[in-house]
Backbone as numpy.savetxt, mean C-alpha at the origin, in Angstrom:
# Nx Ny Nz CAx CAy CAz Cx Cy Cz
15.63 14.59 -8.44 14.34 13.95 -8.19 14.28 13.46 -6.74
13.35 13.77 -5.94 12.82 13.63 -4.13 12.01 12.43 -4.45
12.41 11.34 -3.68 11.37 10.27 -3.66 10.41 10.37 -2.20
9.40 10.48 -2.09 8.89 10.50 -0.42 8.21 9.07 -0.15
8.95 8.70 0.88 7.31 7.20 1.77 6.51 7.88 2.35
5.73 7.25 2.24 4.77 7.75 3.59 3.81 6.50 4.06
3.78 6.23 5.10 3.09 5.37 6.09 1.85 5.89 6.56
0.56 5.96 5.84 -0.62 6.24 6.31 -1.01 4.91 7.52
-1.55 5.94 8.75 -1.51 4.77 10.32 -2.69 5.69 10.81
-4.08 4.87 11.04 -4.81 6.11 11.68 -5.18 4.80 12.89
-5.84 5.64 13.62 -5.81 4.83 15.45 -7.15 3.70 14.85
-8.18 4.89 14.11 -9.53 3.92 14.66 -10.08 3.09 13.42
-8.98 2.15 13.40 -9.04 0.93 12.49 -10.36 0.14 12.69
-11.24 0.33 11.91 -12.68 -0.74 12.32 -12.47 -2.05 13.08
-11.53 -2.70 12.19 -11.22 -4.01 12.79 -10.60 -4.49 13.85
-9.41 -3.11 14.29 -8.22 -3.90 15.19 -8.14 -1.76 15.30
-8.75 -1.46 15.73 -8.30 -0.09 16.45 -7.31 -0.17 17.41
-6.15 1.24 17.02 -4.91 1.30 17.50 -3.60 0.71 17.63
-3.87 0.00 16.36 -3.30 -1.66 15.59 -1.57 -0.61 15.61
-1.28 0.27 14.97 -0.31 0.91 14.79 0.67 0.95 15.84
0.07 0.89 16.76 0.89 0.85 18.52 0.93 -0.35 18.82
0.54 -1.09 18.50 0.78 -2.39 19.21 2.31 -2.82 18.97
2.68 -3.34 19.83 4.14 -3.40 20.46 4.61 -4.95 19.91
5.20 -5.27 19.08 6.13 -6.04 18.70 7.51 -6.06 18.68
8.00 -7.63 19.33 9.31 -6.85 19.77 10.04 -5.80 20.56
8.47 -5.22 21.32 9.22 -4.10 22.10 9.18 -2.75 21.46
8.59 -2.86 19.93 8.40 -1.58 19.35 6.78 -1.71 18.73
6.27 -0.62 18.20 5.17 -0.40 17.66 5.26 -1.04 16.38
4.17 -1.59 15.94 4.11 -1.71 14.51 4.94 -1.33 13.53
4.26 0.83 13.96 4.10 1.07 12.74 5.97 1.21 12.43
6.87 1.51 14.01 8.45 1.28 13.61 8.61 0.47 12.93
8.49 -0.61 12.83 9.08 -1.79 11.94 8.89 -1.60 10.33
7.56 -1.27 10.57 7.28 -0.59 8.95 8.13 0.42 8.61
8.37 1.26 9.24 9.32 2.89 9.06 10.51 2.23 8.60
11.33 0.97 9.88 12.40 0.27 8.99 12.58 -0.57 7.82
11.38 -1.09 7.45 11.48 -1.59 6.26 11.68 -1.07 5.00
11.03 0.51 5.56 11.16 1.26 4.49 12.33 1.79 4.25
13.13 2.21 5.13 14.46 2.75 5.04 15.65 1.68 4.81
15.13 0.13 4.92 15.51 -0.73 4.26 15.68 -0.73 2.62
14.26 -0.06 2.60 14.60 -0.35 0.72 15.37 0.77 0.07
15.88 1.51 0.93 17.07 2.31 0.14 16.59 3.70 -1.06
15.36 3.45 -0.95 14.80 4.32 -1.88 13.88 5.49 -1.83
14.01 5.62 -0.41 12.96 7.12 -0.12 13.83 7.89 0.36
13.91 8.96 -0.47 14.71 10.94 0.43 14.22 10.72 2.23
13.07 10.54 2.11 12.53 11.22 3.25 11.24 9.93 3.78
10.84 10.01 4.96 10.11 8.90 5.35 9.11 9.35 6.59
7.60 9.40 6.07 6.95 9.80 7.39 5.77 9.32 7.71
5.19 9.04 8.40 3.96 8.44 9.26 2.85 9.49 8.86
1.96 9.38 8.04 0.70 10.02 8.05 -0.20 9.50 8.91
-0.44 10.58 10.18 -1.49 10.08 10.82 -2.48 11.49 11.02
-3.66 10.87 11.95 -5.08 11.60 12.37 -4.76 11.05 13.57
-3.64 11.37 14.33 -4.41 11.20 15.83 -3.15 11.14 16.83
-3.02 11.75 17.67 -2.34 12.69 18.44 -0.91 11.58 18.99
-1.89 10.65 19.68 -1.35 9.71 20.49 -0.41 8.49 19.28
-0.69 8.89 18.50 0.62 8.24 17.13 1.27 9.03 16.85
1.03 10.25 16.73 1.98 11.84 16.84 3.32 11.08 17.84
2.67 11.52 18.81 3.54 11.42 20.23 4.36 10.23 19.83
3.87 8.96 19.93 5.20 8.13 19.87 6.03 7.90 18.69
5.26 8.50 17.64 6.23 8.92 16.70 7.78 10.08 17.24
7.05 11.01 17.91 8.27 11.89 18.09 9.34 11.23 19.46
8.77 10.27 19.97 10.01 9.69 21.03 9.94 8.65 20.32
10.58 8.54 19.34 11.27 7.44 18.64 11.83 7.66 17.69
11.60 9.13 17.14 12.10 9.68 16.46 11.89 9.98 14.94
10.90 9.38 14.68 10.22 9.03 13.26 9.69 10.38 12.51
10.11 10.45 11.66 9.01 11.77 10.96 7.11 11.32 11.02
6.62 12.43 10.89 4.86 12.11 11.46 4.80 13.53 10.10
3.55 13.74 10.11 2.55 14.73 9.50 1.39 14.24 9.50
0.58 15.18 10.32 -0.88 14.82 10.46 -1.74 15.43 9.73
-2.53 14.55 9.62 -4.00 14.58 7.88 -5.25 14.65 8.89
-6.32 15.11 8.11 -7.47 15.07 8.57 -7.75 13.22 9.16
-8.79 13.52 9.38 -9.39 12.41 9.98 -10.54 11.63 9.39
-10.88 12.14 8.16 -11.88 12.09 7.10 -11.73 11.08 6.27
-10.34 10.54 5.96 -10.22 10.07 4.50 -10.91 8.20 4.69
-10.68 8.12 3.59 -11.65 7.02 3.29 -10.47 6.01 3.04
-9.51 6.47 2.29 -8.47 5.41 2.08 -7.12 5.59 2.32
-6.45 5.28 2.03 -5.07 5.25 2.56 -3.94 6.45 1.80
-4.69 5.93 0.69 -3.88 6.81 -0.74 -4.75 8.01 -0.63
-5.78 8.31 0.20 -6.70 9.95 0.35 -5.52 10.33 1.29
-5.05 9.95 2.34 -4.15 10.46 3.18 -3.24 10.68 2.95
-2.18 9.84 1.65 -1.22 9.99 1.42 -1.16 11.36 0.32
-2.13 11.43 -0.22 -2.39 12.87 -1.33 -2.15 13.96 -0.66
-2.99 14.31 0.74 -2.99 14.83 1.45 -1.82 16.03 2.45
-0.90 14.80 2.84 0.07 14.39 2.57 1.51 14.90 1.53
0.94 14.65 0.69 2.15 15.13 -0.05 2.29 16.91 -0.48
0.76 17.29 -0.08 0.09 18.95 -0.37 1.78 19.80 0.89
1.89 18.83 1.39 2.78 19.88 2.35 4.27 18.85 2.30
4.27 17.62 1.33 6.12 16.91 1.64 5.98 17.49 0.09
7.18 18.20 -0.47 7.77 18.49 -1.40 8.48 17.06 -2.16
7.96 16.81 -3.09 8.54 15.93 -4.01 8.18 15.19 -4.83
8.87 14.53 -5.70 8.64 14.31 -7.20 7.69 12.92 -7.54
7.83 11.87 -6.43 7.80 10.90 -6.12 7.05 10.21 -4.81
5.86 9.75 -4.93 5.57 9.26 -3.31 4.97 7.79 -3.27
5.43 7.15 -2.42 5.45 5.91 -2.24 4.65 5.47 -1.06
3.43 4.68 -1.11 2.57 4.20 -0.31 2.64 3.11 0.27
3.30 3.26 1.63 3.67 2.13 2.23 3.03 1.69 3.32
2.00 0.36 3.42 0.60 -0.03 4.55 1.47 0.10 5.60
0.33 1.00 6.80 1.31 0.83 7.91 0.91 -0.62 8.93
0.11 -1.19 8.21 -0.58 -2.40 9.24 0.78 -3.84 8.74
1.99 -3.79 7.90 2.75 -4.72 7.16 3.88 -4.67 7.73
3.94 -5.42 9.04 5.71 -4.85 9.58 6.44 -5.84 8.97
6.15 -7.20 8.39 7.11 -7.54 7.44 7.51 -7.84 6.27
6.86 -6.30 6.03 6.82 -6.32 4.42 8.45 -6.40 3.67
8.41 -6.55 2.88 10.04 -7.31 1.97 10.76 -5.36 1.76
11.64 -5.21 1.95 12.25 -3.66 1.80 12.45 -4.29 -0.09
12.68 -5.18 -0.30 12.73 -4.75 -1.53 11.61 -4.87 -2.87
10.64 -5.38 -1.73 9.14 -4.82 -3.04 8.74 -3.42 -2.75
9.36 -2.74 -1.73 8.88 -1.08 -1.69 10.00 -0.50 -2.73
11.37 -1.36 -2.86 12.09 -0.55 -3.93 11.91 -0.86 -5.33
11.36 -2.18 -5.23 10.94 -2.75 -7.17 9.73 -1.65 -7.47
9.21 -1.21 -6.07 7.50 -0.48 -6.93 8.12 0.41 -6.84
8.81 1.04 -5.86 9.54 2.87 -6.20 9.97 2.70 -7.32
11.13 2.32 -8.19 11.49 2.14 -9.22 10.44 1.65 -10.52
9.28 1.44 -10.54 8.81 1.00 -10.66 8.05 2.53 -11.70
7.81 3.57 -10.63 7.37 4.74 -10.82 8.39 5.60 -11.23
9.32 5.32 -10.76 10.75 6.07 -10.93 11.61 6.22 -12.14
11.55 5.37 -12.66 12.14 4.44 -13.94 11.15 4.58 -15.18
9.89 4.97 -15.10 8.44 4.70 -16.11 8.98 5.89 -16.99
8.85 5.10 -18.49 9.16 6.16 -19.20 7.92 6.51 -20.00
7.21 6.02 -19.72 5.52 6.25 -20.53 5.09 6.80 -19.73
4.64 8.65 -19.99 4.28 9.68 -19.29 2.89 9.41 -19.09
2.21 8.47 -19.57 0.53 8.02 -19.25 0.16 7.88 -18.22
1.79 6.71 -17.36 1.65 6.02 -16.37 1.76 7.30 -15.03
0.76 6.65 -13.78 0.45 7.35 -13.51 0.96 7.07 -11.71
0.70 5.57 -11.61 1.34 4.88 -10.43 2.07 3.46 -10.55
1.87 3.20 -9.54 3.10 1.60 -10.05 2.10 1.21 -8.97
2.05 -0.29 -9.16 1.41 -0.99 -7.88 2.17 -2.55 -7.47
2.27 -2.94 -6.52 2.99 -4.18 -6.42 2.10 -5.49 -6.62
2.13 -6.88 -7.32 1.77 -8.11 -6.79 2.53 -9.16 -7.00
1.93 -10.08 -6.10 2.43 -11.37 -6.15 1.84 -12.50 -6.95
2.75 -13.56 -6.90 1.42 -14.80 -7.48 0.79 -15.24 -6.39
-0.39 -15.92 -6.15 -0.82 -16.64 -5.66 -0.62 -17.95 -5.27
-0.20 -18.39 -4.59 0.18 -20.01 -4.14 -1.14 -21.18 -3.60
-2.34 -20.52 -3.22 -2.69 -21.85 -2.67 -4.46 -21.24 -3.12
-5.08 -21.94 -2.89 -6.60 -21.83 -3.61 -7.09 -20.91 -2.45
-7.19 -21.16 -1.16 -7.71 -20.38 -0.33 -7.84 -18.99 -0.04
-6.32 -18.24 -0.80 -6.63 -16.84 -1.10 -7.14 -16.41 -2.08
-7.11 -17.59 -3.23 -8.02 -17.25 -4.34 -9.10 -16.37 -3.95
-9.86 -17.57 -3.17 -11.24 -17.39 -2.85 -11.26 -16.55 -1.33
-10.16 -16.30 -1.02 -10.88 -15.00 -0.05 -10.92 -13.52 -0.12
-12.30 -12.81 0.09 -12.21 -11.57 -0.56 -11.50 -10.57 0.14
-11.01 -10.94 0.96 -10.11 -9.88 1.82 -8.89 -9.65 0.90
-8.62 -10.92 0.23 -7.22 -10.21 -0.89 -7.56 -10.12 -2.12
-7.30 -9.01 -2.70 -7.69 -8.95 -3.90 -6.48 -8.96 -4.89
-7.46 -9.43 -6.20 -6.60 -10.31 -6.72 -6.58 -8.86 -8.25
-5.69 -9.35 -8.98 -5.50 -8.06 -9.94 -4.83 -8.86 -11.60
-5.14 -8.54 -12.48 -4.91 -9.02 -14.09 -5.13 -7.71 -14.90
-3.69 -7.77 -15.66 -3.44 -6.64 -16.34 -2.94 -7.45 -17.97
-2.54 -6.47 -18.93 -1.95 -6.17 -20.20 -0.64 -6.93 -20.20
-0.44 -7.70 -21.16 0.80 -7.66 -21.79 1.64 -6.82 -21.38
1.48 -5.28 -21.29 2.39 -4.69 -20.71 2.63 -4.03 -19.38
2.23 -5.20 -18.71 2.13 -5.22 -17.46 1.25 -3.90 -17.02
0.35 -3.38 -17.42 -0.78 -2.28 -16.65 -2.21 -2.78 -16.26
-2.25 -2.46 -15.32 -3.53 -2.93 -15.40 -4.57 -2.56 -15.37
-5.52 -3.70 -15.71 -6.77 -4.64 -16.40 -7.52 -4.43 -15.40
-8.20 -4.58 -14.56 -9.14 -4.96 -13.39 -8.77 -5.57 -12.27
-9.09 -5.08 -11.07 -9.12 -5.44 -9.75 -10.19 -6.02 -8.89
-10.38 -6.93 -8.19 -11.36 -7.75 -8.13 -11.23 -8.03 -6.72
-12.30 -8.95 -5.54 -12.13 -9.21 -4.61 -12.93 -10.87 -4.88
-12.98 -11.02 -6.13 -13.52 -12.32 -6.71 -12.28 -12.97 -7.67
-12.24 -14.16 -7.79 -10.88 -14.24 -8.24 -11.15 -14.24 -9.49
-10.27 -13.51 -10.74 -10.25 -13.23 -11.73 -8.74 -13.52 -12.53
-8.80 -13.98 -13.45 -9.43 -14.66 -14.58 -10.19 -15.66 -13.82
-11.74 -15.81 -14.97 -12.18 -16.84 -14.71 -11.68 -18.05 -15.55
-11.79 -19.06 -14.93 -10.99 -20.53 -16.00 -12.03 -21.44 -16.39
-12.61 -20.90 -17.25 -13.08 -21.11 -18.23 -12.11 -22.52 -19.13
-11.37 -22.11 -19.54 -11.02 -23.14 -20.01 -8.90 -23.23 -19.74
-8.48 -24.51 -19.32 -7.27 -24.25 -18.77 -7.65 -24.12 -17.45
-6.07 -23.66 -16.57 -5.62 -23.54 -15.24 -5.35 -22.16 -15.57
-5.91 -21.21 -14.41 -5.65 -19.56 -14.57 -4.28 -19.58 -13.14
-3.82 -18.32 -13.51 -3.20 -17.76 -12.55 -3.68 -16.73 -11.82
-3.07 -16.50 -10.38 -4.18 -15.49 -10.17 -3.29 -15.07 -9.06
-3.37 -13.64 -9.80 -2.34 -12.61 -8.96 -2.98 -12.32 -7.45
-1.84 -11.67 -6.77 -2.86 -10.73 -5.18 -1.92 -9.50 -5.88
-3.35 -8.34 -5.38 -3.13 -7.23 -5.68 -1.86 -6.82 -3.99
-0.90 -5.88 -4.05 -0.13 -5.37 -2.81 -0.50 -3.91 -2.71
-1.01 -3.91 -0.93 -1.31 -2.88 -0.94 -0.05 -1.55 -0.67
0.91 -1.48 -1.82 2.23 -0.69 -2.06 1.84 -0.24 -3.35
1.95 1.07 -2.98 1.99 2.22 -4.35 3.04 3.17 -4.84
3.21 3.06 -5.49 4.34 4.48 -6.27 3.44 5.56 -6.95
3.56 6.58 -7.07 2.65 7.73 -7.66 3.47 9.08 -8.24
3.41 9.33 -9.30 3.72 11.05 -9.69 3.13 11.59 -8.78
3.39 12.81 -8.64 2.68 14.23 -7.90 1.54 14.25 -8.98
1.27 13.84 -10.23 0.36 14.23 -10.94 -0.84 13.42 -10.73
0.24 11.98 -10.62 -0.96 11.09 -9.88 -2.00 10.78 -8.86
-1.14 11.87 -7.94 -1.75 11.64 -6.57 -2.66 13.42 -6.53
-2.60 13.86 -7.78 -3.30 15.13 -7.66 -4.17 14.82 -8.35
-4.09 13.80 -9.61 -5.68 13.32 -10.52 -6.20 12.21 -9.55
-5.74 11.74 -8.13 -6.46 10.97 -7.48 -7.42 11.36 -6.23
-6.57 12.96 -6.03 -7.32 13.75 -5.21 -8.51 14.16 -5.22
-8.38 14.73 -6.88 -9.32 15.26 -7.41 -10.25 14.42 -8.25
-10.47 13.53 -7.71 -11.41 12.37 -8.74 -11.77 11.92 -7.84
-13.09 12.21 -7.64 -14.38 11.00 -7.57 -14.67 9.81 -7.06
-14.59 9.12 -6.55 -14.57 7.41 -6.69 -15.68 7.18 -7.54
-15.57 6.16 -8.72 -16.66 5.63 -9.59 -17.20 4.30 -9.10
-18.06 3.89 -9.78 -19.14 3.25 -8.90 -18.38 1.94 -9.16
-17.49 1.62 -9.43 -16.58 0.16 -9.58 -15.79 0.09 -7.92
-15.29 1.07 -8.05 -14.28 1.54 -6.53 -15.37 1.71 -5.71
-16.42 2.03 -5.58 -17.37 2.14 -4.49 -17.85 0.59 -4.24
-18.22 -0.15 -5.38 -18.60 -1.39 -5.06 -17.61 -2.09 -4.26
-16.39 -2.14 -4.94 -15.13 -3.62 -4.80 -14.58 -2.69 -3.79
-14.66 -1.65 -3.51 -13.19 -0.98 -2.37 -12.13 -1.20 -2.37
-12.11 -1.06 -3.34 -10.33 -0.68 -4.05 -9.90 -0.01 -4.62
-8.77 1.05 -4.17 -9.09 2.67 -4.74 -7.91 2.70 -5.54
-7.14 1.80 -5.84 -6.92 1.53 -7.41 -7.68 1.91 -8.95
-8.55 1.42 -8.73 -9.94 1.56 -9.45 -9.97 3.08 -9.79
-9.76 3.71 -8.99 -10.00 6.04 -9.02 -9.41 5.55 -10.06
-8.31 5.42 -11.24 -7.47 5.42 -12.24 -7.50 4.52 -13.63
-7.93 3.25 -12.93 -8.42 2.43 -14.06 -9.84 2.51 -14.80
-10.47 3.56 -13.47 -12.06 3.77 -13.89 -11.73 4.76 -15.25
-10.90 5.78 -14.80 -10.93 6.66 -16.06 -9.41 6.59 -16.71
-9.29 5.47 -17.33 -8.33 5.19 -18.53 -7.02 5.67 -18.43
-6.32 5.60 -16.68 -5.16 5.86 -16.36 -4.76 4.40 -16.38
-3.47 4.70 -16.38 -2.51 3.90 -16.40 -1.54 3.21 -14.94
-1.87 2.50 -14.43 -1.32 1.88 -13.48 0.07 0.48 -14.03
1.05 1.09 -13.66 1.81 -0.06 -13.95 2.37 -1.34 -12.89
1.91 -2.40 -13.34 1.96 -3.64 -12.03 3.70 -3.93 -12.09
3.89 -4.01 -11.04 5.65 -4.90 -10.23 5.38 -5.74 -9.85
6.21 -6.81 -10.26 5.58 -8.49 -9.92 6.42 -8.17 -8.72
6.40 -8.93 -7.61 7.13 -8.95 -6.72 7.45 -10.15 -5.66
8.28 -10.58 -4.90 8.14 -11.83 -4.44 7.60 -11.88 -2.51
6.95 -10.43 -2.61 6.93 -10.35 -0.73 5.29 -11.21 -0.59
5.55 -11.74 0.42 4.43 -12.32 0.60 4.17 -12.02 2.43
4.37 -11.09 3.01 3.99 -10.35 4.04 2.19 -10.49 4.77
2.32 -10.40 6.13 0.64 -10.80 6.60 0.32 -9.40 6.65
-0.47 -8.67 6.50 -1.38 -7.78 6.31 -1.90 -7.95 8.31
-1.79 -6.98 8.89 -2.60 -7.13 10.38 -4.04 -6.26 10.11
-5.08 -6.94 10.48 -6.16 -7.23 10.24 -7.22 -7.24 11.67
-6.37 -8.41 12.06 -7.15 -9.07 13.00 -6.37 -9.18 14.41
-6.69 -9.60 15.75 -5.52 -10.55 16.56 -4.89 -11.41 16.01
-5.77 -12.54 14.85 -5.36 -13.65 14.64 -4.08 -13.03 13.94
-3.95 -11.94 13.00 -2.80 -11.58 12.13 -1.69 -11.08 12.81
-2.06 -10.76 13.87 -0.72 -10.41 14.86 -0.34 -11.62 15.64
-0.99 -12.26 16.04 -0.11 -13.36 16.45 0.42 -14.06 15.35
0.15 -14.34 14.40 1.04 -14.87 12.92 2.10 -14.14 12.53
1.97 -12.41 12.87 3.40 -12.00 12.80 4.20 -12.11 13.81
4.02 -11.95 15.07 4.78 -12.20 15.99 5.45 -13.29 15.95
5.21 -14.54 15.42 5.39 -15.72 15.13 6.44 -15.49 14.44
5.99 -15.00 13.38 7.23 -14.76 12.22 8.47 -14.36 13.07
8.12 -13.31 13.78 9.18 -12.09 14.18 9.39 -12.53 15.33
9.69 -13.80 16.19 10.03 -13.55 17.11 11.63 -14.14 17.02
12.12 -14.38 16.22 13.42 -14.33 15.94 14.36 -13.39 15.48
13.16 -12.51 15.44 14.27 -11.35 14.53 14.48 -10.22 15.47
């Protein structure tokens, strides 16, 4: 069994275009991400999906595997499908390239996650955390996610869900880290977005819309997402010790 990462990184990020190059530490982003991943011990093979030349390039003087995707896709996991039409293997793992300090071992709890699933239903693995403080509750930039008893999930939201109604709710953040069959990422190719995933933009949803099976990994990374300037100077912060 071939496990593959792949690091979808495209230049023209709405928010923070060419976010992938930006130099931390003296390296790009999206390196740090590449090492985190080869941190978690759990990918055959490891490569940068990009659309755009000039991430090509410093991919290859640094040495990183690259494969370039159209320039079309809408989401991250469209690129990574894409993607896998030409990496051979059993297994592919969706790792944000905007997260340089993401935890190496919530990319190996969700690989395993997919790896390990013995219910042939399941289709991907997805990572979250708990929530700690009210303010991400309520911001829709993270979305928050509630599943089954057996840990699959229930609905994805950019509103915080459960409502508490009665009691104190908990309230997960969805991680944007995926595990996928080849089968998965071929019924995700080939599907549609439904009008839930078109509303909330969360392409999670391609699977839960039609009665697939997503299995959640609790996990303990609590990593900044780069977004903004403001999110890179909060990682740099982090990282300037390391």
């Amino acid at each position: 069994m071939k496990t593959i990462g792949v690091i979808p990184c495209r230049y023209q990020s709405s928010r923070f275009p060419g976010k992938s190059l930006v130099l931390i530490n003296g390296k790009p982003m999206m390196w740090h991400v590449y090492q985190r991943a080869l941190e978690s011990k759990v990918c055959d093979e490891i490569y940068i999906a990009t659309d755009d030349q000039r991430i090509e390039e410093v991919c290859n003087e640094l040495g990183l595997k690259s494969i370039m995707t159209r320039s079309d896709h809408p989401t991250g996991t469209d690129r990574v499908a894409e993607a896998a039409n030409s990496i051979k293997g059993d297994y592919y793992i969706n790792i944000q390239g905007d997260e340089p300090c993401i935890d190496p071992e919530a990319i190996r709890a969700v690989a395993l996650g997919i790896i390990n699933c013995q219910d042939e239903s399941v289709v991907a693995s997805n990572g979250y955390a708990l929530i700690n403080n009210t303010a991400d509750v309520l911001n829709t930039n993270i979305v928050k996610v509630i599943f089954s008893i057996k840990s699959n999930a229930l609905a994805y939201s950019r509103n915080p869900i459960p409502y508490p109604h009665y009691g104190i709710a908990k309230y997960y953040r969805q991680l944007g880290l995926y595990g996928f069959t080849k089968k998965g990422l071929e019924i995700f190719n080939n599907t549609a977005a439904g009008p839930i995933e078109t509303s909330e933009q969360v392409e999670m949803w391609r699977f839960t819309e039609n009665e697939l099976k997503v299995a959640m990994v609790e996990t303990k990374d609590d990593s900044i997402s780069v977004d903004t300037q403001h999110d890179l100077r909060r990682v740099m912060i982090e990282m300037q010790d390391k």
